[in-house]
C-alpha positions as CSV (number, residue, x, y, z in Angstrom):
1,X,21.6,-84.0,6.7
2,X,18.1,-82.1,7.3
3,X,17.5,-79.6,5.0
4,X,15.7,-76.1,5.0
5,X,14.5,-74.8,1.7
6,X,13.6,-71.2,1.6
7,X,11.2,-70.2,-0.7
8,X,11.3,-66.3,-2.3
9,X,10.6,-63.9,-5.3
10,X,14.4,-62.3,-5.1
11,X,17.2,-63.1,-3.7
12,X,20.5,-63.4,-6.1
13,X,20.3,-60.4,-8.3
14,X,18.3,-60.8,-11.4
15,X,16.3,-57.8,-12.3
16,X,18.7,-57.2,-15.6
17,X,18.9,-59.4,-18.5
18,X,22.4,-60.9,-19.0
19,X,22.7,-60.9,-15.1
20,X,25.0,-63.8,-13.8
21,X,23.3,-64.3,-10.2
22,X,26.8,-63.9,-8.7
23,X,25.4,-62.0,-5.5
24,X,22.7,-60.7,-3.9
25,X,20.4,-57.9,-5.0
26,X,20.8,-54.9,-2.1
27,X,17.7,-55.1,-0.4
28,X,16.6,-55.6,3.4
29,X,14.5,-59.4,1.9
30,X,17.9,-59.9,0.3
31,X,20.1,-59.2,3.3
32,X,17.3,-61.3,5.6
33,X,17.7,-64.5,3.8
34,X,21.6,-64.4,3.6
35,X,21.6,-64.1,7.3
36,X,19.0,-66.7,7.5
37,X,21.2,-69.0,5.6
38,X,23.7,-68.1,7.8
39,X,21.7,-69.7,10.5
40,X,20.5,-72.6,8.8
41,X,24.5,-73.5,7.5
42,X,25.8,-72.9,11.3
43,X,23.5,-75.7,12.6
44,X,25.4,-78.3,10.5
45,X,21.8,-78.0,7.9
46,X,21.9,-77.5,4.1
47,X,20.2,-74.4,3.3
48,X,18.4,-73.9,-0.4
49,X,17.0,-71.4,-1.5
50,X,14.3,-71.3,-4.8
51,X,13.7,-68.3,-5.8
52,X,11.6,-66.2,-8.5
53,X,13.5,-65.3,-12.0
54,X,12.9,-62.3,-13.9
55,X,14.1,-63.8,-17.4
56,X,15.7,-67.8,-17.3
57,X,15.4,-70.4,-15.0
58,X,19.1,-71.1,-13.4
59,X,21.2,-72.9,-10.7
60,X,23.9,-71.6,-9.3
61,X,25.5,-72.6,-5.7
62,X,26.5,-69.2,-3.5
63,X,28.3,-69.6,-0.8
64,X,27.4,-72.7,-0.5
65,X,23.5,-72.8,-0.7
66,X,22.4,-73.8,-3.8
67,X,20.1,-71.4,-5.3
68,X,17.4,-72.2,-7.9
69,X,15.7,-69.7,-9.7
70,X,11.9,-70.2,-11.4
71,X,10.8,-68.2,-14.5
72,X,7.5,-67.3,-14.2
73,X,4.5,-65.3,-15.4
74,X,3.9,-62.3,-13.2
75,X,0.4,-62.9,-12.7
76,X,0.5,-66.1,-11.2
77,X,2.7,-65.2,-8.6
78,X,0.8,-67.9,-6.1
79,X,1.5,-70.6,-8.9
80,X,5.4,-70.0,-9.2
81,X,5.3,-70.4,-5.5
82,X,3.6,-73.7,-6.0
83,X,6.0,-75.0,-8.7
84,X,8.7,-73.9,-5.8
85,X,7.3,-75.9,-2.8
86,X,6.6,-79.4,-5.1
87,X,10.5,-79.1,-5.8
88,X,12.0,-78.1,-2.5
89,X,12.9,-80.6,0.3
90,X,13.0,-80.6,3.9
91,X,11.1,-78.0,6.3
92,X,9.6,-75.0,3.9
93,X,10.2,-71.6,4.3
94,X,7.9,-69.2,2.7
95,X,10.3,-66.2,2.9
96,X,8.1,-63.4,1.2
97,X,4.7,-62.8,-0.8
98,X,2.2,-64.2,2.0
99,X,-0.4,-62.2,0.2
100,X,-0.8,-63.9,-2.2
101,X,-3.2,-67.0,-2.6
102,X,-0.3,-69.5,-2.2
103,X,-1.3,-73.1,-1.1
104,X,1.3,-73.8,1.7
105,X,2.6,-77.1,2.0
106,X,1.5,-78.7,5.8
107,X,4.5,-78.1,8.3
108,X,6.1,-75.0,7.1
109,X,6.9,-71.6,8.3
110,X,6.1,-68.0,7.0
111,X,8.0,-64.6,7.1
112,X,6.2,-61.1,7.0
113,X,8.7,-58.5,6.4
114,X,6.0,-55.9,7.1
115,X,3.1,-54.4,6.0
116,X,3.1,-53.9,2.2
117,X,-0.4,-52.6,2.0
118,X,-0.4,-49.9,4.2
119,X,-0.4,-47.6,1.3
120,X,-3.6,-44.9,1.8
121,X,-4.5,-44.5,-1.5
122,X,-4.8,-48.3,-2.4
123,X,-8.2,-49.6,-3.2
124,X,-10.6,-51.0,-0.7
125,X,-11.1,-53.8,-2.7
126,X,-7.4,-54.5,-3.1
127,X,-7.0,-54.5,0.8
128,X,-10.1,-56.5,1.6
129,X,-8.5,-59.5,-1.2
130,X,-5.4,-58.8,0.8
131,X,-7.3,-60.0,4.0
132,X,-8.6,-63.2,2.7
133,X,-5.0,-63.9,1.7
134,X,-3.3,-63.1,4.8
135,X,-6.3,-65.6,6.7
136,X,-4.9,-68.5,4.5
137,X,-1.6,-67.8,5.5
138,X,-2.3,-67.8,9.1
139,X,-4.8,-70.5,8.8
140,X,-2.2,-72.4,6.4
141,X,1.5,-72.0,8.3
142,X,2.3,-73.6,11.3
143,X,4.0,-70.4,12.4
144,X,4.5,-66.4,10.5
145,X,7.2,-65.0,11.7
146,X,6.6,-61.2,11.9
147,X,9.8,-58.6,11.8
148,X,7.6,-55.8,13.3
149,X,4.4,-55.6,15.7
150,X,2.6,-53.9,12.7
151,X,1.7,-56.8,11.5
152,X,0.7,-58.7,14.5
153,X,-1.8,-56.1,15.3
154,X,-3.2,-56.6,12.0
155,X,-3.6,-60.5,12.7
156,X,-5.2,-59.7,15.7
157,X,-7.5,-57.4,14.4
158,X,-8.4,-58.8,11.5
159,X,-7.5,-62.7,11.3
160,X,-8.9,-65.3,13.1
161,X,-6.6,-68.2,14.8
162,X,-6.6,-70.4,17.9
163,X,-3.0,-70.6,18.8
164,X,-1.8,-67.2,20.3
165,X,1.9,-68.4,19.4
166,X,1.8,-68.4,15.7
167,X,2.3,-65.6,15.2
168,X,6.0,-65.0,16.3
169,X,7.3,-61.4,16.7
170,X,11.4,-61.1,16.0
171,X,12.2,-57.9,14.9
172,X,15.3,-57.7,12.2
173,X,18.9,-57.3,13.6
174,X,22.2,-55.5,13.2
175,X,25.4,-56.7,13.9
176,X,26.6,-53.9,16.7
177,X,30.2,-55.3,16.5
178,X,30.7,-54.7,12.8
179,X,28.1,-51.6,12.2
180,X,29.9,-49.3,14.8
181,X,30.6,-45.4,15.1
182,X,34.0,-44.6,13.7
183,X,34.7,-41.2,15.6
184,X,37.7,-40.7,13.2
185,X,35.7,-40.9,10.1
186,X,36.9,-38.4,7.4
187,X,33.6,-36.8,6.2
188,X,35.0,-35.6,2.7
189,X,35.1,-37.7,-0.4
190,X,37.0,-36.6,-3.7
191,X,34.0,-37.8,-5.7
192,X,31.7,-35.3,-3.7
193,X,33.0,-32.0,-4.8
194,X,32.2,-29.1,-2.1
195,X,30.7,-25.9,-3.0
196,X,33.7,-24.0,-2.4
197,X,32.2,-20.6,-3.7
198,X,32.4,-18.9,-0.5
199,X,28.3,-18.1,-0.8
200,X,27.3,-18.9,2.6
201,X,25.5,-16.2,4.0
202,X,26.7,-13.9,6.3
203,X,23.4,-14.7,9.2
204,X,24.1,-18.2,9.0
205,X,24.8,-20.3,11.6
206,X,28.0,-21.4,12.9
207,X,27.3,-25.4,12.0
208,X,26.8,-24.3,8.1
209,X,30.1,-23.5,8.0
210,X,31.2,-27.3,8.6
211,X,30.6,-29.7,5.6
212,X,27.5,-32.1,6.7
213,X,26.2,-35.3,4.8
214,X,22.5,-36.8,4.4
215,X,22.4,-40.4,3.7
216,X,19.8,-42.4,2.1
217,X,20.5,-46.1,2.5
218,X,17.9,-47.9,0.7
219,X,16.7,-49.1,-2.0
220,X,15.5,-46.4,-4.6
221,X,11.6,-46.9,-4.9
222,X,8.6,-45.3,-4.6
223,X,7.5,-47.1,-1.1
224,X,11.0,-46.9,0.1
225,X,10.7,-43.0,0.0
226,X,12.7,-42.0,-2.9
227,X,10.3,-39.4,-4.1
228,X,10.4,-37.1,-0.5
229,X,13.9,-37.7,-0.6
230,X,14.8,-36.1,-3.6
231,X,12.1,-33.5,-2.9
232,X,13.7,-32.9,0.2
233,X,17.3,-32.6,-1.1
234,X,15.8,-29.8,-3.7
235,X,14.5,-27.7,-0.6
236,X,18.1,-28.1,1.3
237,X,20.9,-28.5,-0.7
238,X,20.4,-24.6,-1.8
239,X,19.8,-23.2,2.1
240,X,22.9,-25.4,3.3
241,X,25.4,-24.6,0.7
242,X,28.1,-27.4,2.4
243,X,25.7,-30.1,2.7
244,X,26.2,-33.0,0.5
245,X,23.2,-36.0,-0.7
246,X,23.9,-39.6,-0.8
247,X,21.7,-42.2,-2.4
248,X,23.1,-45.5,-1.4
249,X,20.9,-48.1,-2.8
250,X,20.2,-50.5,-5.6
251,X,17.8,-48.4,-8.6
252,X,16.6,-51.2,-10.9
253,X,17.3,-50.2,-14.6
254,X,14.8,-49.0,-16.8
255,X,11.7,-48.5,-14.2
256,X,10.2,-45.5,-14.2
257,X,11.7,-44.8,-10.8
258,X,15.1,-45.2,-12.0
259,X,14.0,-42.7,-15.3
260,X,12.9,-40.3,-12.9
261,X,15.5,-40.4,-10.8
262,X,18.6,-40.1,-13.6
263,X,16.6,-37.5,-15.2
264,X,16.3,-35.4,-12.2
265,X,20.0,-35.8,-11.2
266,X,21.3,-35.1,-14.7
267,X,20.4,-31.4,-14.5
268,X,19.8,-30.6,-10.9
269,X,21.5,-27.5,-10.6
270,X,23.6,-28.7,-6.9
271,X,24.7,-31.9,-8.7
272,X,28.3,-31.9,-8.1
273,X,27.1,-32.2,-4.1
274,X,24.7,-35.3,-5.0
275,X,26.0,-39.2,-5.6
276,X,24.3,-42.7,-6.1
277,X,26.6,-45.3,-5.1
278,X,25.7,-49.2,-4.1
279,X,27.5,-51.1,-1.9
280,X,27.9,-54.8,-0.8
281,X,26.6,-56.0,2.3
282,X,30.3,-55.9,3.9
283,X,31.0,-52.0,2.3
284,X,28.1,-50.4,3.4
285,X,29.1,-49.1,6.6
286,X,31.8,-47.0,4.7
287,X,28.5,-45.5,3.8
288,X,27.0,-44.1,7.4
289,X,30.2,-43.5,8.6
290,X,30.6,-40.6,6.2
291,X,27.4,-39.3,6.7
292,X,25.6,-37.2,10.0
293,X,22.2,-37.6,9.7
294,X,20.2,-41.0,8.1
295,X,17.0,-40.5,6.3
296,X,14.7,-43.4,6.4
297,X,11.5,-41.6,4.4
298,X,9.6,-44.9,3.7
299,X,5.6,-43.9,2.6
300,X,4.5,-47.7,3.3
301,X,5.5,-51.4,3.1
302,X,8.4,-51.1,5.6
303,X,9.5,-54.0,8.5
304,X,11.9,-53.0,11.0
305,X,14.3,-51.6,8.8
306,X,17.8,-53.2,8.2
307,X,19.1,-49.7,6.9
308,X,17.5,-47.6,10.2
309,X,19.0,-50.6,12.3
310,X,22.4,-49.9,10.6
311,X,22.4,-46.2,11.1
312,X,21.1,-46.9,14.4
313,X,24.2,-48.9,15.8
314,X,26.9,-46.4,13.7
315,X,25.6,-44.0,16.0
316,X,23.7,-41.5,13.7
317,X,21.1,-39.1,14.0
318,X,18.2,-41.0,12.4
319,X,15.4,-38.9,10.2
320,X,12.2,-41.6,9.7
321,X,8.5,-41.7,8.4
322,X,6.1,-43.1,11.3
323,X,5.6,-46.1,9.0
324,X,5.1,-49.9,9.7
325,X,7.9,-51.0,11.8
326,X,9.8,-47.7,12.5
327,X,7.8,-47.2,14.9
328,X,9.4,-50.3,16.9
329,X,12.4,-48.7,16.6
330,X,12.6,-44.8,17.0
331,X,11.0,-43.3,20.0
332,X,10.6,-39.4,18.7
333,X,12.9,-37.3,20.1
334,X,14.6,-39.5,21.9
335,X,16.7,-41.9,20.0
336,X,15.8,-40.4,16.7
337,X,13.6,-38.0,14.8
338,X,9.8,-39.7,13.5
339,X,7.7,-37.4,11.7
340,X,4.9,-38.3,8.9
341,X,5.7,-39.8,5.2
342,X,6.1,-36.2,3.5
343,X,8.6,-33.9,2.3
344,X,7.3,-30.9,4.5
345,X,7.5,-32.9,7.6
346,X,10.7,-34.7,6.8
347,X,12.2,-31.1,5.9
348,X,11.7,-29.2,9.3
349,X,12.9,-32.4,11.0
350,X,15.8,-32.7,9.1
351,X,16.7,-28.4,9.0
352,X,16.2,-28.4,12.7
353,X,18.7,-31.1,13.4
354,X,21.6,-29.7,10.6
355,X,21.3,-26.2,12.7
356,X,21.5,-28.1,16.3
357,X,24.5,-29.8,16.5
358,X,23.8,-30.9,20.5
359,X,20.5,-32.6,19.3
360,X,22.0,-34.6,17.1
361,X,24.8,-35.9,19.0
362,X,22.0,-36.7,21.5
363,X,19.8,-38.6,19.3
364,X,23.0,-40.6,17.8
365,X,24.4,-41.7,21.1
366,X,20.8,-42.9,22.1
367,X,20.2,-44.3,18.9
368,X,23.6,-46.5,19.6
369,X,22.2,-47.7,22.9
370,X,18.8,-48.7,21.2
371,X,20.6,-51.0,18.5
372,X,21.9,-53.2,21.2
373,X,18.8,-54.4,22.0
374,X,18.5,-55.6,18.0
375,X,21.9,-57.3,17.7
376,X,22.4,-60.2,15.5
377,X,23.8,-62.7,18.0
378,X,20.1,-62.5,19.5
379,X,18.2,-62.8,16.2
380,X,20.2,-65.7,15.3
381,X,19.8,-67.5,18.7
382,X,16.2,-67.3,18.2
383,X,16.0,-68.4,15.0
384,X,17.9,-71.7,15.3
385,X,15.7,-72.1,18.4
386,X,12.6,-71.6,15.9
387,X,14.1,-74.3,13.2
388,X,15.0,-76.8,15.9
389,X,11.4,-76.5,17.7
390,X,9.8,-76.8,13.7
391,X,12.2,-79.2,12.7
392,X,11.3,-81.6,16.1
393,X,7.1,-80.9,15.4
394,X,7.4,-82.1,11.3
395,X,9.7,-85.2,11.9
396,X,8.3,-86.6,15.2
């Protein structure tokens, strides 16, 4: 039976001690290597997956790919990799962390979930190291498979490489026929209470008078936008007085965003219209169904993004940062809203659509059309075409 071994630095949830790696942590990597698997296990192939361990090393088989995890020093990041790649078998996948100054073994295949140095205030002498790596990575890999075009510009601007195809683009997916609009959708939720003070203002418009929900479907992190978004909840939950907030995402214990983020919930003053849920992979559409308007506020490091892609094909009105891969995926006003990484932009993009109820139905029906275009049966089709074509080159 061949084998594919994916190598990455998460996958099954370990960022809290006592964990028991019984499912995936709920992130777009995470939810990228399930589906990969998914691939790999429909061929017939055994997928594996070695991955990077916050605390112990552990086995552990989940649904049915046997998953390894690798305690490690976080400063030789390149090293675990290493230890990773002289244990797996079959063809390598190098699933995440291609900047780093990994030694790839002959034969194997990258993945570049984005751009995760497109931060402005990072150093130039952290992004010129970041240069060199991503040259060994090109020069190293047979083939990086890209989720965004961000990142091919960047190899064609500043890496050097003969072969124009190895640098594959396939932008993430969604599966259309499970994320869907559900027209019938009951926007309440008994553990939202609504403001039911009677305080809206008399001059207000007509579409404040019917409840509305924001969504934020992401991890909460600083490069996934969680700062803006809670800035931008403090500027609109008092002017809309039926709006609720959701934060739908995994917050890892103990960080300081997760500090910050308690802290500032605990005594907001609109709390009782504010919740932080997480969901599985198969709840989450409970999660955009309940909701008008997505907000994918991501200030840098961001691929083609699973959560935009979800929102997209449940036919929302979708709220993003002009950031990495977004911009594959929203045209501005016309399939969605894309404004810059900051509260004050994200905040008049966001007021002008809770006032215009015909924009946003506009945006969400064309945002529904877009996400067919990104559907999963495609993604899949041309990975297994990828794996066969890499499988045939290393064992001929």
């Amino acid at each position: 039976m061949r084998t594919v071994t994916i190598l990455t630095h998460s996958y099954l949830n370990g960022y809290a001690e006592g964990e028991a790696y019984t499912r995936p942590f709920g992130g777009g990597l995470e939810r990228y290597i399930y589906d990969l698997c998914g691939v790999i296990q429909s061929r017939g192939w055994r997928a594996v997956v070695h991955q990077l361990s916050y605390f112990s090393s552990f086995e552990t088989t989940y649904l049915g790919v046997f998953v390894r995890g690798y305690q490690y020093d976080l400063n030789d990041i390149a090293g675990a990799f290493e230890r990773m790649a002289a244990d797996a078998e079959g063809l390598i996948i190098y699933g995440s962390c291609l900047w780093h100054p990994i030694r790839y073994r002959p034969g194997s295949i990258g993945i570049c979930h984005g751009v995760s140095w497109d931060w402005h205030d990072m150093s130039e002498a952290i992004k010129a190291d970041v240069a060199v790596m991503i040259q060994g990575a090109v020069s190293g890999l047979d083939r990086i498979v890209s989720v965004d075009s961000h990142f091919q510009t960047y190899c064609r601007a500043c890496c050097s490489y003969e072969d124009a195809e190895r640098l594959v683009l396939l932008p993430n997916s969604v599966d259309t026929s499970w994320f869907k609009p559900d027209n019938g959708a009951d926007k309440t939720d008994n553990d939202i209470q609504e403001n039911d003070d009677n305080s809206i203002p008399e001059d207000a418009v007509e579409d404040q008078a019917a409840p509305l929900r924001l969504l934020y479907p992401r991890r909460l992190s600083y490069e996934r936008g969680i700062v803006p978004m809670m800035l931008l909840a403090d500027l609109l939950l008092p002017e809309f007085p039926r709006l609720t907030v959701e934060f739908a995402g995994e917050l890892v214990a103990n960080t300081p965003v997760a500090v910050a983020f308690q802290s500032w919930l605990s005594v907001h003053p609109h709390r009782d219209r504010i919740a932080h849920r997480t969901y599985a992979f198969a709840s989450v559409r409970d999660a955009y169904h309940a909701a008008d308007i997505a907000i994918i506020p991501t200030v840098y490091s961001e691929g083609t993004s699973f959560s935009c892609l979800e929102a997209m094909s449940c036919g929302l009105a979708i709220v993003a940062t002009n950031v990495g891969g977004l911009n594959d995926l929203i045209i501005d006003g016309f399939n969605g809203r894309l404004v810059s990484p900051t509260e004050e932009a994200l905040y008049r993009a966001v007021k002008q659509l809770l006032e215009d109820t015909s924009a946003r139905e506009q945006l969400a029906v064309r945002a529904r059309e877009t996400a067919f275009a990104f559907d999963l049966s495609k993604w899949q089709r041309r990975w297994g075409e990828l794996l066969e074509e890499q499988l045939g080159r290393v064992h001929t």
